[in-house]
C-alpha positions as CSV (number, residue, x, y, z in Angstrom):
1,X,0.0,0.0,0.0
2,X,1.5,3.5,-1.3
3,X,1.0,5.5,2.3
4,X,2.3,9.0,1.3
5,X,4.6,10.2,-1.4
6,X,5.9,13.8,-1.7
7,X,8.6,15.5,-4.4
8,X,11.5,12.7,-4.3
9,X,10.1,10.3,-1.7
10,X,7.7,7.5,-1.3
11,X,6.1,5.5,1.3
12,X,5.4,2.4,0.7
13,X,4.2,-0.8,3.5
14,X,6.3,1.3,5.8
15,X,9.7,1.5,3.7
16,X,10.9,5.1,2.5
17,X,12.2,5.2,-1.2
18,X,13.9,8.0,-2.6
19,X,14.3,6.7,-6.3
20,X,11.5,6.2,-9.1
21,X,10.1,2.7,-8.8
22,X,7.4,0.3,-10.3
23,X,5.0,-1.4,-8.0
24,X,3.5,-4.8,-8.8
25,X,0.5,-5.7,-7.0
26,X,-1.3,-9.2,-7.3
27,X,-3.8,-11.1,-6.0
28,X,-1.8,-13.9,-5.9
29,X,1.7,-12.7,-4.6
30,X,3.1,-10.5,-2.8
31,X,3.5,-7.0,-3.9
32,X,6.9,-6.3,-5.6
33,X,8.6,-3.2,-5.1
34,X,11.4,-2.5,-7.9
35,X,13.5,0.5,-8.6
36,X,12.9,2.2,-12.1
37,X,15.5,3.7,-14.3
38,X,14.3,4.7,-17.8
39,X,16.6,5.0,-20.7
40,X,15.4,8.6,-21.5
41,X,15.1,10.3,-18.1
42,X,11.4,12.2,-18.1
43,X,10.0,9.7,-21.5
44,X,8.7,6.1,-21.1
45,X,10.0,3.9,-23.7
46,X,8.5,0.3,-24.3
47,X,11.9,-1.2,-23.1
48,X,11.2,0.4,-19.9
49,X,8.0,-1.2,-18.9
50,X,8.1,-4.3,-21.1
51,X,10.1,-6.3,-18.7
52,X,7.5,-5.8,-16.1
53,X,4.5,-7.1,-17.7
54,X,3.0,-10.4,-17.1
55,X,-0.3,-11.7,-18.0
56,X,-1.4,-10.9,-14.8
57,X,-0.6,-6.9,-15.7
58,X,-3.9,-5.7,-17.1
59,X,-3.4,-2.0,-16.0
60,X,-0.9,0.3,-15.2
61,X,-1.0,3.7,-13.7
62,X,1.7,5.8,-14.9
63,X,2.8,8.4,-11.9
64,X,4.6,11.5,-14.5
65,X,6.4,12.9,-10.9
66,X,5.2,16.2,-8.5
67,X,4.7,18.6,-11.8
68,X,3.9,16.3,-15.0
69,X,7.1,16.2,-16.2
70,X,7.7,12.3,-17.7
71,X,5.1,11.7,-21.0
72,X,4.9,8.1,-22.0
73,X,5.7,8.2,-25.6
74,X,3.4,7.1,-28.4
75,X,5.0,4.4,-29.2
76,X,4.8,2.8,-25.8
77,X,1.3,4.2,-25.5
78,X,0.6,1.9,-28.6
79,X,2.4,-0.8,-27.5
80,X,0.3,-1.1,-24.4
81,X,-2.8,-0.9,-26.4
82,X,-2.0,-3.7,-28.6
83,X,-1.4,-6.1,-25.9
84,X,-4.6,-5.0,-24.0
85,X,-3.5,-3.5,-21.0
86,X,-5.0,-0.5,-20.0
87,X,-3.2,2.2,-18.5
88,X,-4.1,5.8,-16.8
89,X,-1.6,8.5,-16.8
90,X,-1.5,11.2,-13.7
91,X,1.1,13.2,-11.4
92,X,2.3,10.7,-8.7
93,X,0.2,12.4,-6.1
94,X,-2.7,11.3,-7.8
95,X,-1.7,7.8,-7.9
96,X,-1.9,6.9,-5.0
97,X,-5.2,6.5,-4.1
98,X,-6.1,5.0,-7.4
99,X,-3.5,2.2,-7.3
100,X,-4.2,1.6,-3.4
101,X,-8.0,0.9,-4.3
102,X,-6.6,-1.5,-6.9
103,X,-6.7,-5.3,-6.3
104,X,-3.9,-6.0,-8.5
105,X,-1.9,-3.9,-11.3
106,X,1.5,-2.1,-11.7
107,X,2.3,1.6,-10.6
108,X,5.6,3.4,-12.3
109,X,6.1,6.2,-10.5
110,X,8.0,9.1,-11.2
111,X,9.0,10.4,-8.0
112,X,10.8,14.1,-8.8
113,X,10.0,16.7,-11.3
């Protein structure tokens, strides 16, 4: 469960993480908490996400940092279309109650700018 996240920082089942990370939450294990370093800084590429997708994944909620800054790019976007996962993109502040309410899915969050 995400429990509070402000500009550089997250709170997650207790644990303080100061780095962008992706959340995995399933109904049938545990949730995962992995850090997240993107190729291209503030874009999403489909080598950035792909290797977290399972066919458990059916949506993600993209977390684009305190002010917007990180875009998924179209290509990605498309990508995630095709395979039938659907995915919401939103600051990181507004993720969190989103993904909480969630029974299972994945969270990338951006956790600066």
């Amino acid at each position: 469960m995400i429990e509070a996240y402000k500009f550089g920082e997250i709170k997650v089942d207790g644990l303080l993480y100061h780095q962008d990370i992706v959340i995995i939450k399933s109904t049938i294990h545990a949730i995962k908490i992995i850090p997240w370093i993107r190729a291209s800084g503030h874009s999403v590429s489909i080598d950035d996400i792909s290797n977290f997708l399972s066919d458990e994944i059916k949506i993600i909620l993209f977390g684009t940092g305190a002010y917007g800054i990180m875009q998924v790019n179209k290509e990605t976007a498309e990508y995630l279309k095709h395979k039938g996962i659907d995915f919401h993109v939103y600051k990181t502040n507004q993720v969190i109650d989103k993904f909480n309410a969630l029974p299972e899915g994945l969270a990338a969050l951006h956790l600066t700018c």
